[in-house]
C-alpha positions as CSV (number, residue, x, y, z in Angstrom):
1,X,-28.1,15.8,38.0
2,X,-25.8,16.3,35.0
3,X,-24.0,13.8,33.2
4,X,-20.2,13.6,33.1
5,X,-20.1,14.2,29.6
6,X,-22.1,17.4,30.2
7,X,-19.6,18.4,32.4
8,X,-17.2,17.6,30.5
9,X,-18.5,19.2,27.0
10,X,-19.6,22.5,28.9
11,X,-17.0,24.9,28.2
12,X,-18.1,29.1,27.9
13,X,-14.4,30.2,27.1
14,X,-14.7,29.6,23.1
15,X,-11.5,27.2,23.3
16,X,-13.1,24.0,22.1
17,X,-12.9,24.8,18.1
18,X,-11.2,23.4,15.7
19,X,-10.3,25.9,12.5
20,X,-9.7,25.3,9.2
21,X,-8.2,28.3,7.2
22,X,-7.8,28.2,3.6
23,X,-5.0,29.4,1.2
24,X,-4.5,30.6,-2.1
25,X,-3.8,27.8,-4.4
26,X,-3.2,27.6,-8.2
27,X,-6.8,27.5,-9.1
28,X,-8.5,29.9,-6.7
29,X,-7.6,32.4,-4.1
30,X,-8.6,31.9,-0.4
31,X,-11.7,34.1,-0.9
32,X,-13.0,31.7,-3.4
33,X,-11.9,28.6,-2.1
34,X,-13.8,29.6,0.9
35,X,-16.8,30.2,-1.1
36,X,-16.6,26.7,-2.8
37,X,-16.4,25.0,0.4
38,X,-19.5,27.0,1.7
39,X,-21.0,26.4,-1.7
40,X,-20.8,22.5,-1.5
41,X,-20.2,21.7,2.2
42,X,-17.2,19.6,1.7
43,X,-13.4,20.9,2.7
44,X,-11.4,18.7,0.3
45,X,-8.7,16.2,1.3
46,X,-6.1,18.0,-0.7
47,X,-2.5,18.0,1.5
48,X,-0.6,14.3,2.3
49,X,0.7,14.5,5.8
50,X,2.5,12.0,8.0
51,X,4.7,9.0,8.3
52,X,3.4,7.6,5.0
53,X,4.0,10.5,2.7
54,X,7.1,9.4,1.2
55,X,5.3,6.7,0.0
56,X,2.2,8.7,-1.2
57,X,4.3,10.5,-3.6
58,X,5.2,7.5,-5.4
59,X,1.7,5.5,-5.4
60,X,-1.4,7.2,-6.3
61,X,-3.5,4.4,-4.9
62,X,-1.9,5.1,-2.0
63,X,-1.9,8.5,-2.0
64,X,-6.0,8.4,-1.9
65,X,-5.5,7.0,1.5
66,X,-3.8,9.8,3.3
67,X,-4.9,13.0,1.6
68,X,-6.2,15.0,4.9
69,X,-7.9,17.7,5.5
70,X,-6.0,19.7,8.9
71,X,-7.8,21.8,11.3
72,X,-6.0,23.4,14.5
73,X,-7.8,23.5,17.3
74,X,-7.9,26.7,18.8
75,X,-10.0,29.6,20.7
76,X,-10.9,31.7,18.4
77,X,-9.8,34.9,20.3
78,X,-6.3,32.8,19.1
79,X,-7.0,32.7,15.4
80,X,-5.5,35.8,14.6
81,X,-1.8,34.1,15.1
82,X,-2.3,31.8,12.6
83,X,-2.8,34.2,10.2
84,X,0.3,36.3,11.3
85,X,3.4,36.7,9.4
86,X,5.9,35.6,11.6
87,X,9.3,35.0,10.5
88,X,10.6,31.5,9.2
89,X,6.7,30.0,9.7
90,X,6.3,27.6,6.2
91,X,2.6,27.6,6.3
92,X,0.6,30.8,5.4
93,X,-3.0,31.2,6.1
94,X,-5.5,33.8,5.1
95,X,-8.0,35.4,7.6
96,X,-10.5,33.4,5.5
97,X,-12.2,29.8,7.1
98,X,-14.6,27.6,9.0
99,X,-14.6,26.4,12.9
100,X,-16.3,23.3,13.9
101,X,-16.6,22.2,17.6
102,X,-14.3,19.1,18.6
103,X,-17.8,17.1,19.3
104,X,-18.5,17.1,15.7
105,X,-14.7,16.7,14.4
106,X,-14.3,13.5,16.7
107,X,-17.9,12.5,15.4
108,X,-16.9,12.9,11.5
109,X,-13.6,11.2,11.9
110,X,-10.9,13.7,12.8
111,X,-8.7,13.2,15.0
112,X,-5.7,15.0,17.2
113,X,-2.4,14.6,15.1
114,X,0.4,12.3,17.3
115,X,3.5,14.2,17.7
116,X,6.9,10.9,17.8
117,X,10.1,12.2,19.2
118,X,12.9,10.8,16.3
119,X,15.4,12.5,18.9
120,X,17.9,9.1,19.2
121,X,17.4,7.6,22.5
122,X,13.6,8.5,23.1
123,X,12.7,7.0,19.5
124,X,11.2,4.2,20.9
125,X,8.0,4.3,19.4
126,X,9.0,6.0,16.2
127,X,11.5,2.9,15.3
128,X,9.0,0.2,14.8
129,X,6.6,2.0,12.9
130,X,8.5,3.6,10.7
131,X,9.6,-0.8,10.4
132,X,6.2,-1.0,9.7
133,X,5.8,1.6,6.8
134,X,9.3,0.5,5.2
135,X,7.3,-3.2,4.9
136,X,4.3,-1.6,2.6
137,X,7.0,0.2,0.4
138,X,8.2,-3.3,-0.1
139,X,5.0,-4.2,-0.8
140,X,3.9,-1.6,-3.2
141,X,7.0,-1.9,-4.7
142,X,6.4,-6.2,-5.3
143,X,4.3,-7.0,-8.4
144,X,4.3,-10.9,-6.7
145,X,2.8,-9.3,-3.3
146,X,0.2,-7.4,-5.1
147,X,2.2,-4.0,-5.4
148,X,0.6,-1.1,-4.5
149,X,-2.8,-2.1,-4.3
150,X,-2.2,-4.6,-2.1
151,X,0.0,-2.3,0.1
152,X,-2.7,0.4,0.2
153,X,-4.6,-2.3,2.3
154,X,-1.9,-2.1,5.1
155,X,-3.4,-1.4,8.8
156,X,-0.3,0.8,9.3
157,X,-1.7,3.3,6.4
158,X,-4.9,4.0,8.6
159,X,-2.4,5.7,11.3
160,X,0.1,7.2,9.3
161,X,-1.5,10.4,8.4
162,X,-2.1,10.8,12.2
163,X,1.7,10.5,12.7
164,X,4.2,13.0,12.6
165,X,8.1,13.0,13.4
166,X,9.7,15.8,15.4
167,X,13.2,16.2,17.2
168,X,16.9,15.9,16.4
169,X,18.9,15.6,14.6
170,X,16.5,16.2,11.3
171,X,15.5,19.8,13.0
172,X,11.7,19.2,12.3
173,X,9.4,21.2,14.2
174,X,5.7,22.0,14.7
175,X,4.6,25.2,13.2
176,X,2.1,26.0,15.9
177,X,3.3,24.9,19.0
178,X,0.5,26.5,21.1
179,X,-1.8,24.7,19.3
180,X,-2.8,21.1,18.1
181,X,-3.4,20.1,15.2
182,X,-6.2,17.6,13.8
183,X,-6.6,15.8,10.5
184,X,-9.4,13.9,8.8
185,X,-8.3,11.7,6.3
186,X,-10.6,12.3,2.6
187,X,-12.7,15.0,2.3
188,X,-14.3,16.7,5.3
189,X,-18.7,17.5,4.3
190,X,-20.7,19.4,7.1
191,X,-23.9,21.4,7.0
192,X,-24.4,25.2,7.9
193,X,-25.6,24.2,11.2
194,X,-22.3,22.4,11.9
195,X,-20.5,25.9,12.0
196,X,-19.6,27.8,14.7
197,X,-18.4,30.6,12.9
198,X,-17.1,31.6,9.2
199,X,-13.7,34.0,9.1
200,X,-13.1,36.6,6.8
201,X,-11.9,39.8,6.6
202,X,-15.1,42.4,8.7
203,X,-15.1,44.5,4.7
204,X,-16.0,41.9,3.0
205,X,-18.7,40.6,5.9
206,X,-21.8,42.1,3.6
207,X,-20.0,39.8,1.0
208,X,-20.1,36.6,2.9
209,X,-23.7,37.1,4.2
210,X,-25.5,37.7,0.8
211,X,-23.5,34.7,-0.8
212,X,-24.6,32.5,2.3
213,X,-28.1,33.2,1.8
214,X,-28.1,32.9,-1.7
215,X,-26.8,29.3,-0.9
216,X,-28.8,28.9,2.0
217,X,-32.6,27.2,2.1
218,X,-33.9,28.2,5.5
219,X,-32.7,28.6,9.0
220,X,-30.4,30.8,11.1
221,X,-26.7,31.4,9.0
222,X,-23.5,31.1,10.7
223,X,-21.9,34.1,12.8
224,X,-19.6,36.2,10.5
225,X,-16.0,36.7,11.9
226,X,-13.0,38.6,11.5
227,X,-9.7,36.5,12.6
228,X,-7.9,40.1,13.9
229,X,-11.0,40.8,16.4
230,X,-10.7,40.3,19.8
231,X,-13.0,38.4,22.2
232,X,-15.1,40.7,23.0
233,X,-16.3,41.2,19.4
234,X,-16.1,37.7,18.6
235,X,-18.8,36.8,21.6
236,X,-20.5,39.9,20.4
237,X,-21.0,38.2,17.4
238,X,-21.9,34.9,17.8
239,X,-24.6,36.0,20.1
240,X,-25.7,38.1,17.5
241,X,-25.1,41.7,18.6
242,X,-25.3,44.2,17.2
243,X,-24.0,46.8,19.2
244,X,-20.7,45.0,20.8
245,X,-20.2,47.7,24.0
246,X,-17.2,49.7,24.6
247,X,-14.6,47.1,24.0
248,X,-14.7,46.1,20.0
249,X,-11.1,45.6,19.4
């Protein structure tokens, strides 16, 4: 008789992913920083999100303790939205990326982002921490308490970058609101057999494939996928067919 947890954990409608998609940066475009990643198995902690960033701008001690790496966890048949252009979205992705499954996320340390109202009247919960991240800047800002190294220590840091404030009247709002989104705090290593499927564009597939196995010791490589396919392709190919029917779009 199964378990609960194999209940639980049996899921056949490709919804239990989470995706990280890269972006063109300064040093690389999203091609290559996907390349690196696949090259070294690490997604680095670049971005400081959360309650705390305020205070990560100012102290680079603390700063080291709430770079993230953010995944949103998605279906994949989804992922093509996030790579839309939609008007007055902030955050750009490219079609290129990795998806892990939330098993292994939870298991490496990421966790499901906390969404406080800041909305007066339902801030209940947001009022007391933000007490509590006010205290560290104190801190850090204290050479007699031990300034910022000393803050850097704070419990409160370990849940800030989880933390994010939404609601009037600041208008703040959740770029993906179909989705949620997951952060691991430093950077985020893996193995080939931890991926469910690598995105990028299906013309530069061929691409991909000869770079992974020029990177690659032995075993089966990760399912190549294109963001703008639908499911049908997508299940296609993960289960590594070749010929996906009469529905490929």
């Amino acid at each position: 008789m199964p378990s609960i947890e194999d209940l639980l954990h049996r899921r056949t409608d490709l919804s239990a992913f989470v995706v990280h998609f890269t972006r063109t940066t300064a040093r690389a475009t999203a091609s290559e920083n996907l390349k690196a990643m696949l090259d070294d198995r690490v997604i680095e902690a670049r971005s400081v999100f959360g309650m705390a960033a305020r205070l990560a701008e100012t102290y680079e001690v603390i700063a080291d303790t709430q770079r993230t790496v953010c995944f949103t966890e998605t279906p994949l048949e989804h992922a093509w939205m996030m790579c839309e252009k939609i008007p007055n979205r902030t955050m750009s992705f490219s079609g290129y990326g990795l998806a892990f499954t939330r098993t292994f996320a939870r298991r490496r340390g990421a966790n499901p982002v906390w969404y406080l109202d800041i909305t007066p009247g339902h801030d209940w919960l947001t009022v007391p921490i933000n007490n509590m991240v006010r205290d560290v800047e104190k801190i850090a800002g204290d050479p007699f308490k031990g300034g910022a190294d000393a803050a850097a220590e704070a419990d409160v840091l370990r849940l800030t970058p989880f933390i994010e404030q939404m609601g009037t009247p600041s208008g703040r709002r959740k770029e993906f609101w179909w989705e949620r989104e997951w952060r691991h705090v430093g950077d985020f290593d893996f193995r080939f057999g931890n991926l469910v499927v690598v995105f990028a564009p299906e013309e530069e597939h061929d691409e991909f494939e000869e770079h992974m196995r020029g990177i690659r010791v032995k075993g089966r490589l990760p399912s190549l996928v294109d963001a703008s396919w639908g499911l049908e392709r997508m299940i296609a190919a993960l289960a590594q067919v070749s010929e996906p029917g009469p529905f490929p779009e």
